[in-house]
C-alpha positions, 0 to 999 in steps of 0.5 A: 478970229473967235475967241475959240478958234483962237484958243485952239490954234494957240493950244495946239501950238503950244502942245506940238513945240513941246511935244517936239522938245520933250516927247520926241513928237508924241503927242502930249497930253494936257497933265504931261504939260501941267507936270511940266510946268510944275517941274519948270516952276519948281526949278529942279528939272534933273531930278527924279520924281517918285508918284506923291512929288508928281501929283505936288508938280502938277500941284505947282503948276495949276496954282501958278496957271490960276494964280493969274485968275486970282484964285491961288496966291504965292505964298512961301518957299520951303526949306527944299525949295518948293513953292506953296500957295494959299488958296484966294478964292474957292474954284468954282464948280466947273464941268469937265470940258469947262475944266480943260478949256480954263487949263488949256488957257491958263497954260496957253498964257503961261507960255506967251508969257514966258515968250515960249510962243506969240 
């Protein structure tokens, strides 16, 4: 199987399982997923967010996605828990399309991984 076709596959996989486990079978969107995963990293899932802490989520959760790739490296917690990163390497300049397909497999890596999906 191409690279590609591979990806996608994996990618719709993901989507649809957590689409069925938090959505209700809507599908979700890629910055839904990265917000989840900033909220799994965080490790307060019960809480609710105001609009500044979801942009810090999804905030979380590419530096854990990209920390893989060498461009964030973890470098703290907070006093409330929060993760913090320092930035290794400056992300090079991508278009939009190229933006998502670096996301969808930094994500689709994030849950095999995590043994979410194989």
């Amino acid at each position: 199987m191409a690279r590609d076709e591979q990806l996608k596959e994996r990618w719709e996989r993901v989507q649809k399982k957590l689409s069925d486990q938090f959505a209700d079978g809507e599908l979700m969107e890629l910055d839904a997923i990265i917000y989840l995963i900033g909220v799994q990293e965080l490790g307060q899932p019960h809480k609710r967010y105001k609009k500044d802490h979801k942009i810090d989520l999804m905030h979380i959760a590419i530096c854990t996605l990209l920390e893989p790739y060498g461009y964030y490296e973890f470098d703290f917690y907070d006093e409330e828990g929060w993760p913090h990163f320092k930035v290794k390497e400056d992300l090079p300049t991508l278009k939009a399309g190229e933006q998502t397909v670096l996301m969808k497999e930094a994500i689709v890596q994030y849950f095999m991984e995590k043994e979410y999906i194989s």
